[in-house]
C-alpha positions in Angstrom: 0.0 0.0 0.0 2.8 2.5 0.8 6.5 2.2 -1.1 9.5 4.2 -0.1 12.5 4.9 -1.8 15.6 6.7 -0.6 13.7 9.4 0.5 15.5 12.8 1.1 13.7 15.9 1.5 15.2 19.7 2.4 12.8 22.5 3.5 15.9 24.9 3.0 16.6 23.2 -0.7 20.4 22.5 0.4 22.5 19.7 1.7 20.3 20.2 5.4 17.9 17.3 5.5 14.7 16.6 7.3 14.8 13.2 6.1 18.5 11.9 4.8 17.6 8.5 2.0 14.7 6.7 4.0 13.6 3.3 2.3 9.9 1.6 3.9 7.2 -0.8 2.4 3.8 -0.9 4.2 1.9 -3.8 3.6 -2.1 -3.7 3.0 -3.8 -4.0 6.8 -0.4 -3.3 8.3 -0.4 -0.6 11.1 2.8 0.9 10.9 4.5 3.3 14.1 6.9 5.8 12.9 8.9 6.9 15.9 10.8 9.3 17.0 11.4 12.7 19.2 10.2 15.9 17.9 12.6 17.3 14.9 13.4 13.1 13.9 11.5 14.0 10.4 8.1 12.2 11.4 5.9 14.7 9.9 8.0 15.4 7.2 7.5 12.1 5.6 4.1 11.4 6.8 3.7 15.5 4.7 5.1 14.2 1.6 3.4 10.6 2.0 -0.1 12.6 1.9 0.9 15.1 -0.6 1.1 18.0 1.7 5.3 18.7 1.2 6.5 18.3 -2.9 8.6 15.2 -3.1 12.1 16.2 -4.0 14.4 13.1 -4.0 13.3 9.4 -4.0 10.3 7.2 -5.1 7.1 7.6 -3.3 4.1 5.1 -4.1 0.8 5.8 -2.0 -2.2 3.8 -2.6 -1.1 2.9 -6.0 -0.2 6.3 -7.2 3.3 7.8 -7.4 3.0 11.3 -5.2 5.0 13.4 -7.8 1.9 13.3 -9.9 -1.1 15.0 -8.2 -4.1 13.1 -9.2 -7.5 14.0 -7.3 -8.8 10.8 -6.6 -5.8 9.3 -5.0 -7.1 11.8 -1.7 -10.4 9.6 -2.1 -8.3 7.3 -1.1 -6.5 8.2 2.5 -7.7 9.7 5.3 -5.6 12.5 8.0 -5.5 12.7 11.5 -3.2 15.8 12.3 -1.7 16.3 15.5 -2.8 19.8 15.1 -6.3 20.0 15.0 -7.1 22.5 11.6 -11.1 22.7 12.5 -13.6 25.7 10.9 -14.0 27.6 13.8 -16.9 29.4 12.8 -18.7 26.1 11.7 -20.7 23.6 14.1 -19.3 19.9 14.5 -21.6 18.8 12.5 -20.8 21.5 9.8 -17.4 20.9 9.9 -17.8 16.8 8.9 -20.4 17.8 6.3 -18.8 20.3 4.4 -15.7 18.2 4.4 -17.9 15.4 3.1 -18.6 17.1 0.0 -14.7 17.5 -0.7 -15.1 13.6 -1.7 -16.2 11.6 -5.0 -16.5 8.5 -2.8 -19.5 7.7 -0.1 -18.6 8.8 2.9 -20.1 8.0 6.2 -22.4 9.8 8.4 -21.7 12.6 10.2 -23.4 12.3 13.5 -22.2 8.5 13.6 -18.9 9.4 13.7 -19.4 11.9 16.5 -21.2 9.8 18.7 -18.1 7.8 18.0 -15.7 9.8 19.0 -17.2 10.7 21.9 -18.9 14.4 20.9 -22.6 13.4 20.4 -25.0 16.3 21.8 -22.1 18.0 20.8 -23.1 18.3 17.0 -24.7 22.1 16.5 -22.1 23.1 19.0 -19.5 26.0 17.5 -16.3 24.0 16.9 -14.0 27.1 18.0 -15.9 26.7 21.6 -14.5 23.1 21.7 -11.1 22.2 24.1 -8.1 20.8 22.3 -9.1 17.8 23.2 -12.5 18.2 21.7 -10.8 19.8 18.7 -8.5 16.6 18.4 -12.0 13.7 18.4 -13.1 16.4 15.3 -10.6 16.2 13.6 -9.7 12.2 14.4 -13.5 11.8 13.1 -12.8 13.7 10.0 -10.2 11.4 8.9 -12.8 8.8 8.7 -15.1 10.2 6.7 -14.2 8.9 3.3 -13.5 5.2 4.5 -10.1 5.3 4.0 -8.1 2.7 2.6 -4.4 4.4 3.8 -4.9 6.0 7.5 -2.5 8.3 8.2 -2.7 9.5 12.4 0.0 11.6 13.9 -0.2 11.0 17.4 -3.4 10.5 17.5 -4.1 10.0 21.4 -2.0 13.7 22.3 -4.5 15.4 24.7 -6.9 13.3 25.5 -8.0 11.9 28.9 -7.5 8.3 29.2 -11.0 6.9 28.6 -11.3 9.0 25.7 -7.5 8.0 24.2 -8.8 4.0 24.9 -11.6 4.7 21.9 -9.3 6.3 19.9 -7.1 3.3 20.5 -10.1 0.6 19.9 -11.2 2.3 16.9 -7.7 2.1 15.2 -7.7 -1.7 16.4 -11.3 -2.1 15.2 -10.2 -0.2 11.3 -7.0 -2.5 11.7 -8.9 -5.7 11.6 -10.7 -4.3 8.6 -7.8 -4.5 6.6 -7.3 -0.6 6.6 -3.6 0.7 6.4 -2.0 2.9 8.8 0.7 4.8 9.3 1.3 6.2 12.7 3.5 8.8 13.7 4.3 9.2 17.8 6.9 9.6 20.4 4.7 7.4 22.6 5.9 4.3 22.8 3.4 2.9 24.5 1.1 4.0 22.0 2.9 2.1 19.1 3.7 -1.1 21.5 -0.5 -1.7 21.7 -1.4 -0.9 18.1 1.5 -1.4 15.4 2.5 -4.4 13.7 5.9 -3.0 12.8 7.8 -0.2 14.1 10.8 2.0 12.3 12.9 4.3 14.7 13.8 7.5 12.5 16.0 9.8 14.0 18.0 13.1 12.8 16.2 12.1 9.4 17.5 8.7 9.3 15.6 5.8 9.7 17.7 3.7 12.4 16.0 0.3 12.3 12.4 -1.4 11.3 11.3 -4.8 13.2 8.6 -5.5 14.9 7.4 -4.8 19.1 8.2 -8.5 19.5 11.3 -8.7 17.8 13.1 -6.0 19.2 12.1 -6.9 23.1 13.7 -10.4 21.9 17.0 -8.7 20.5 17.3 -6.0 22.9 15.4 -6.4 25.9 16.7 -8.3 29.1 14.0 -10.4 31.7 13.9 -9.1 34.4 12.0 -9.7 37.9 11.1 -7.3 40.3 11.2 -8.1 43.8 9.7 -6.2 46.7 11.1 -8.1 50.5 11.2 -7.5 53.8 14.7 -6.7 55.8 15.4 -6.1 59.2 11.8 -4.6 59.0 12.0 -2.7 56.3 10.3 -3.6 52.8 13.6 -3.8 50.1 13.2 -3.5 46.0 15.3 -5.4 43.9 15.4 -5.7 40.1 17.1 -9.0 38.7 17.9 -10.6 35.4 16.7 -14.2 34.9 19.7 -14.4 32.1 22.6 -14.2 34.4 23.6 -16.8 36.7 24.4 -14.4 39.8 21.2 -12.9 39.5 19.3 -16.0 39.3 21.1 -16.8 42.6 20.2 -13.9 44.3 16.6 -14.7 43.5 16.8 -17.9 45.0 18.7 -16.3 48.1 15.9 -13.6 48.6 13.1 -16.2 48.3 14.8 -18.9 50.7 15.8 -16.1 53.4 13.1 -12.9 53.0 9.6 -12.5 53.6 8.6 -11.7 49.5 5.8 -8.7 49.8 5.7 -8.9 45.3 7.5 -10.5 42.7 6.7 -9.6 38.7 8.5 -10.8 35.6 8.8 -7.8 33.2 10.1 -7.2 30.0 11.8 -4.2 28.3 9.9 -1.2 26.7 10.0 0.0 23.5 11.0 3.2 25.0 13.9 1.6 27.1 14.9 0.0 22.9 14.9 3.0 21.8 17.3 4.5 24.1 19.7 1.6 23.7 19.2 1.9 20.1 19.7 6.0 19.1 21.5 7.3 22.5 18.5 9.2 22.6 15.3 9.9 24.3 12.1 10.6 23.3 12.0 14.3 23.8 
Protein backbone atom coordinates (compact mmCIF):
# COMPACT_ATOMS: atom_id res chain seq x y z
CA UNK A 1 0.00 0.00 0.00
CA UNK A 2 2.83 2.49 0.85
CA UNK A 3 6.49 2.22 -1.06
CA UNK A 4 9.46 4.24 -0.07
CA UNK A 5 12.51 4.91 -1.78
CA UNK A 6 15.56 6.71 -0.64
CA UNK A 7 13.69 9.42 0.49
CA UNK A 8 15.45 12.84 1.11
CA UNK A 9 13.66 15.93 1.52
CA UNK A 10 15.23 19.71 2.39
CA UNK A 11 12.82 22.53 3.53
CA UNK A 12 15.88 24.90 2.95
CA UNK A 13 16.57 23.23 -0.71
CA UNK A 14 20.36 22.52 0.42
CA UNK A 15 22.55 19.68 1.67
CA UNK A 16 20.32 20.21 5.36
CA UNK A 17 17.94 17.33 5.46
CA UNK A 18 14.71 16.62 7.30
CA UNK A 19 14.82 13.22 6.12
CA UNK A 20 18.49 11.87 4.80
CA UNK A 21 17.62 8.51 1.99
CA UNK A 22 14.71 6.67 3.98
CA UNK A 23 13.60 3.28 2.33
CA UNK A 24 9.95 1.65 3.90
CA UNK A 25 7.24 -0.75 2.39
CA UNK A 26 3.81 -0.88 4.21
CA UNK A 27 1.88 -3.82 3.58
CA UNK A 28 -2.09 -3.66 3.05
CA UNK A 29 -3.75 -3.97 6.82
CA UNK A 30 -0.41 -3.34 8.33
CA UNK A 31 -0.40 -0.62 11.11
CA UNK A 32 2.84 0.91 10.87
CA UNK A 33 4.49 3.29 14.07
CA UNK A 34 6.91 5.85 12.87
CA UNK A 35 8.95 6.93 15.89
CA UNK A 36 10.83 9.29 16.96
CA UNK A 37 11.42 12.67 19.23
CA UNK A 38 10.20 15.94 17.91
CA UNK A 39 12.55 17.26 14.90
CA UNK A 40 13.41 13.08 13.93
CA UNK A 41 11.50 14.00 10.37
CA UNK A 42 8.09 12.17 11.43
CA UNK A 43 5.89 14.75 9.92
CA UNK A 44 8.03 15.35 7.25
CA UNK A 45 7.52 12.12 5.62
CA UNK A 46 4.10 11.45 6.75
CA UNK A 47 3.75 15.52 4.74
CA UNK A 48 5.14 14.20 1.59
CA UNK A 49 3.42 10.61 1.98
CA UNK A 50 -0.15 12.58 1.94
CA UNK A 51 0.90 15.10 -0.62
CA UNK A 52 1.06 18.02 1.68
CA UNK A 53 5.31 18.72 1.24
CA UNK A 54 6.54 18.31 -2.90
CA UNK A 55 8.55 15.17 -3.06
CA UNK A 56 12.05 16.20 -3.96
CA UNK A 57 14.37 13.07 -4.02
CA UNK A 58 13.29 9.42 -3.99
CA UNK A 59 10.26 7.16 -5.15
CA UNK A 60 7.12 7.57 -3.29
CA UNK A 61 4.13 5.10 -4.10
CA UNK A 62 0.76 5.77 -1.97
CA UNK A 63 -2.16 3.76 -2.61
CA UNK A 64 -1.14 2.94 -5.98
CA UNK A 65 -0.22 6.34 -7.18
CA UNK A 66 3.32 7.81 -7.40
CA UNK A 67 3.00 11.33 -5.16
CA UNK A 68 5.02 13.41 -7.82
CA UNK A 69 1.95 13.33 -9.86
CA UNK A 70 -1.15 15.02 -8.20
CA UNK A 71 -4.07 13.08 -9.16
CA UNK A 72 -7.47 14.02 -7.27
CA UNK A 73 -8.79 10.81 -6.56
CA UNK A 74 -5.77 9.31 -5.01
CA UNK A 75 -7.07 11.77 -1.74
CA UNK A 76 -10.35 9.56 -2.06
CA UNK A 77 -8.32 7.26 -1.15
CA UNK A 78 -6.52 8.20 2.54
CA UNK A 79 -7.72 9.68 5.30
CA UNK A 80 -5.59 12.50 8.01
CA UNK A 81 -5.54 12.75 11.53
CA UNK A 82 -3.20 15.76 12.33
CA UNK A 83 -1.66 16.30 15.45
CA UNK A 84 -2.80 19.79 15.07
CA UNK A 85 -6.26 20.03 14.97
CA UNK A 86 -7.15 22.49 11.60
CA UNK A 87 -11.14 22.74 12.49
CA UNK A 88 -13.64 25.66 10.92
CA UNK A 89 -14.02 27.64 13.79
CA UNK A 90 -16.86 29.36 12.78
CA UNK A 91 -18.73 26.14 11.71
CA UNK A 92 -20.74 23.57 14.08
CA UNK A 93 -19.30 19.86 14.51
CA UNK A 94 -21.58 18.76 12.48
CA UNK A 95 -20.84 21.49 9.85
CA UNK A 96 -17.37 20.92 9.90
CA UNK A 97 -17.79 16.84 8.89
CA UNK A 98 -20.38 17.75 6.29
CA UNK A 99 -18.77 20.29 4.43
CA UNK A 100 -15.67 18.24 4.41
CA UNK A 101 -17.86 15.44 3.08
CA UNK A 102 -18.56 17.05 -0.01
CA UNK A 103 -14.66 17.49 -0.74
CA UNK A 104 -15.08 13.63 -1.68
CA UNK A 105 -16.18 11.61 -4.98
CA UNK A 106 -16.54 8.46 -2.84
CA UNK A 107 -19.48 7.67 -0.13
CA UNK A 108 -18.61 8.82 2.90
CA UNK A 109 -20.09 8.04 6.22
CA UNK A 110 -22.39 9.78 8.35
CA UNK A 111 -21.66 12.57 10.22
CA UNK A 112 -23.36 12.30 13.55
CA UNK A 113 -22.22 8.48 13.64
CA UNK A 114 -18.88 9.35 13.75
CA UNK A 115 -19.44 11.91 16.46
CA UNK A 116 -21.24 9.78 18.68
CA UNK A 117 -18.08 7.80 17.96
CA UNK A 118 -15.70 9.77 18.98
CA UNK A 119 -17.25 10.73 21.94
CA UNK A 120 -18.87 14.38 20.87
CA UNK A 121 -22.64 13.38 20.43
CA UNK A 122 -25.04 16.25 21.76
CA UNK A 123 -22.13 17.95 20.79
CA UNK A 124 -23.07 18.31 17.04
CA UNK A 125 -24.71 22.08 16.53
CA UNK A 126 -22.14 23.11 19.00
CA UNK A 127 -19.48 26.04 17.54
CA UNK A 128 -16.32 23.98 16.89
CA UNK A 129 -13.96 27.12 17.99
CA UNK A 130 -15.93 26.68 21.59
CA UNK A 131 -14.46 23.09 21.73
CA UNK A 132 -11.09 22.25 24.06
CA UNK A 133 -8.12 20.85 22.28
CA UNK A 134 -9.15 17.78 23.24
CA UNK A 135 -12.51 18.18 21.71
CA UNK A 136 -10.83 19.76 18.72
CA UNK A 137 -8.54 16.61 18.38
CA UNK A 138 -11.96 13.66 18.39
CA UNK A 139 -13.13 16.35 15.26
CA UNK A 140 -10.55 16.25 13.56
CA UNK A 141 -9.73 12.22 14.39
CA UNK A 142 -13.45 11.83 13.11
CA UNK A 143 -12.82 13.72 9.96
CA UNK A 144 -10.17 11.44 8.87
CA UNK A 145 -12.77 8.78 8.67
CA UNK A 146 -15.07 10.24 6.68
CA UNK A 147 -14.21 8.93 3.32
CA UNK A 148 -13.46 5.19 4.47
CA UNK A 149 -10.06 5.34 3.98
CA UNK A 150 -8.13 2.75 2.58
CA UNK A 151 -4.37 4.41 3.75
CA UNK A 152 -4.92 6.04 7.52
CA UNK A 153 -2.55 8.32 8.22
CA UNK A 154 -2.67 9.48 12.37
CA UNK A 155 -0.04 11.62 13.86
CA UNK A 156 -0.17 11.04 17.38
CA UNK A 157 -3.42 10.45 17.52
CA UNK A 158 -4.14 9.98 21.35
CA UNK A 159 -2.05 13.72 22.31
CA UNK A 160 -4.47 15.37 24.75
CA UNK A 161 -6.90 13.33 25.49
CA UNK A 162 -7.99 11.86 28.92
CA UNK A 163 -7.45 8.31 29.23
CA UNK A 164 -11.02 6.94 28.65
CA UNK A 165 -11.32 9.02 25.72
CA UNK A 166 -7.50 8.02 24.17
CA UNK A 167 -8.78 4.02 24.90
CA UNK A 168 -11.62 4.69 21.95
CA UNK A 169 -9.31 6.31 19.87
CA UNK A 170 -7.07 3.33 20.47
CA UNK A 171 -10.11 0.63 19.91
CA UNK A 172 -11.15 2.25 16.95
CA UNK A 173 -7.70 2.09 15.16
CA UNK A 174 -7.68 -1.70 16.45
CA UNK A 175 -11.27 -2.11 15.19
CA UNK A 176 -10.15 -0.19 11.32
CA UNK A 177 -6.99 -2.51 11.73
CA UNK A 178 -8.87 -5.71 11.65
CA UNK A 179 -10.73 -4.26 8.62
CA UNK A 180 -7.77 -4.51 6.62
CA UNK A 181 -7.29 -0.60 6.63
CA UNK A 182 -3.59 0.67 6.42
CA UNK A 183 -2.04 2.94 8.80
CA UNK A 184 0.66 4.76 9.33
CA UNK A 185 1.26 6.16 12.66
CA UNK A 186 3.46 8.82 13.70
CA UNK A 187 4.32 9.16 17.79
CA UNK A 188 6.89 9.59 20.42
CA UNK A 189 4.68 7.43 22.64
CA UNK A 190 5.95 4.31 22.80
CA UNK A 191 3.42 2.92 24.45
CA UNK A 192 1.13 3.95 21.96
CA UNK A 193 2.93 2.13 19.14
CA UNK A 194 3.66 -1.08 21.47
CA UNK A 195 -0.50 -1.71 21.70
CA UNK A 196 -1.44 -0.87 18.07
CA UNK A 197 1.52 -1.38 15.38
CA UNK A 198 2.52 -4.40 13.72
CA UNK A 199 5.86 -2.99 12.79
CA UNK A 200 7.84 -0.15 14.09
CA UNK A 201 10.76 2.03 12.33
CA UNK A 202 12.94 4.32 14.68
CA UNK A 203 13.81 7.52 12.51
CA UNK A 204 15.95 9.77 14.02
CA UNK A 205 17.97 13.12 12.75
CA UNK A 206 16.23 12.08 9.45
CA UNK A 207 17.51 8.73 9.26
CA UNK A 208 15.61 5.79 9.70
CA UNK A 209 17.69 3.72 12.43
CA UNK A 210 16.01 0.26 12.33
CA UNK A 211 12.36 -1.35 11.32
CA UNK A 212 11.31 -4.76 13.21
CA UNK A 213 8.56 -5.49 14.87
CA UNK A 214 7.44 -4.77 19.08
CA UNK A 215 8.18 -8.54 19.53
CA UNK A 216 11.35 -8.74 17.79
CA UNK A 217 13.14 -6.02 19.19
CA UNK A 218 12.07 -6.85 23.07
CA UNK A 219 13.74 -10.43 21.87
CA UNK A 220 17.04 -8.67 20.47
CA UNK A 221 17.29 -6.04 22.90
CA UNK A 222 15.43 -6.39 25.93
CA UNK A 223 16.69 -8.28 29.09
CA UNK A 224 13.99 -10.42 31.69
CA UNK A 225 13.92 -9.13 34.36
CA UNK A 226 11.95 -9.68 37.88
CA UNK A 227 11.11 -7.25 40.25
CA UNK A 228 11.23 -8.11 43.77
CA UNK A 229 9.73 -6.16 46.73
CA UNK A 230 11.12 -8.12 50.46
CA UNK A 231 11.23 -7.45 53.82
CA UNK A 232 14.75 -6.66 55.77
CA UNK A 233 15.40 -6.06 59.15
CA UNK A 234 11.81 -4.62 58.96
CA UNK A 235 11.98 -2.74 56.29
CA UNK A 236 10.30 -3.62 52.77
CA UNK A 237 13.57 -3.77 50.07
CA UNK A 238 13.21 -3.54 45.99
CA UNK A 239 15.34 -5.39 43.89
CA UNK A 240 15.45 -5.73 40.10
CA UNK A 241 17.14 -9.03 38.74
CA UNK A 242 17.90 -10.58 35.36
CA UNK A 243 16.68 -14.17 34.88
CA UNK A 244 19.73 -14.39 32.11
CA UNK A 245 22.57 -14.24 34.36
CA UNK A 246 23.65 -16.77 36.73
CA UNK A 247 24.41 -14.44 39.82
CA UNK A 248 21.21 -12.94 39.49
CA UNK A 249 19.27 -15.97 39.26
CA UNK A 250 21.05 -16.78 42.58
CA UNK A 251 20.17 -13.90 44.28
CA UNK A 252 16.58 -14.70 43.50
CA UNK A 253 16.80 -17.94 44.98
CA UNK A 254 18.65 -16.27 48.13
CA UNK A 255 15.87 -13.61 48.61
CA UNK A 256 13.06 -16.16 48.27
CA UNK A 257 14.77 -18.90 50.71
CA UNK A 258 15.78 -16.13 53.42
CA UNK A 259 13.13 -12.90 53.00
CA UNK A 260 9.64 -12.54 53.63
CA UNK A 261 8.56 -11.71 49.52
CA UNK A 262 5.77 -8.68 49.77
CA UNK A 263 5.67 -8.95 45.30
CA UNK A 264 7.54 -10.47 42.74
CA UNK A 265 6.70 -9.65 38.69
CA UNK A 266 8.47 -10.79 35.64
CA UNK A 267 8.76 -7.84 33.22
CA UNK A 268 10.12 -7.16 30.00
CA UNK A 269 11.85 -4.17 28.31
CA UNK A 270 9.95 -1.19 26.69
CA UNK A 271 10.05 0.04 23.53
CA UNK A 272 10.96 3.19 24.96
CA UNK A 273 13.87 1.64 27.06
CA UNK A 274 14.90 0.04 22.95
CA UNK A 275 14.93 2.97 21.83
CA UNK A 276 17.28 4.48 24.12
CA UNK A 277 19.73 1.59 23.66
CA UNK A 278 19.21 1.91 20.08
CA UNK A 279 19.72 6.01 19.12
CA UNK A 280 21.50 7.34 22.47
CA UNK A 281 18.53 9.20 22.63
CA UNK A 282 15.34 9.87 24.30
CA UNK A 283 12.06 10.57 23.30
CA UNK A 284 12.05 14.31 23.83
Amino acid sequence: MISVKNLSHSYSNDDKLAVKNISFEIEKGETFGFLGPSGAGKSTTQGVLTGLLKQQDGEVIVAGYDVKKVQNERFNKIGVSFEQSNVYSKLTAKENLDYYAKLFDVPTRDSVELLRLVGLDGKENDMAGEFSKGMKHRLTFARSMLNNPEIWFLDEPTTGLDPAIAATIKDIIKEHAAEGVTSFLTTHNMYIADELCDRVAFIIDGVIKLIDTPKNLKLQYGQKLIDIEYTDNGKIVKETLKTVTEADRRRIGEIVNNHDIQTMHSKEATLEEIFIQVTGRELV
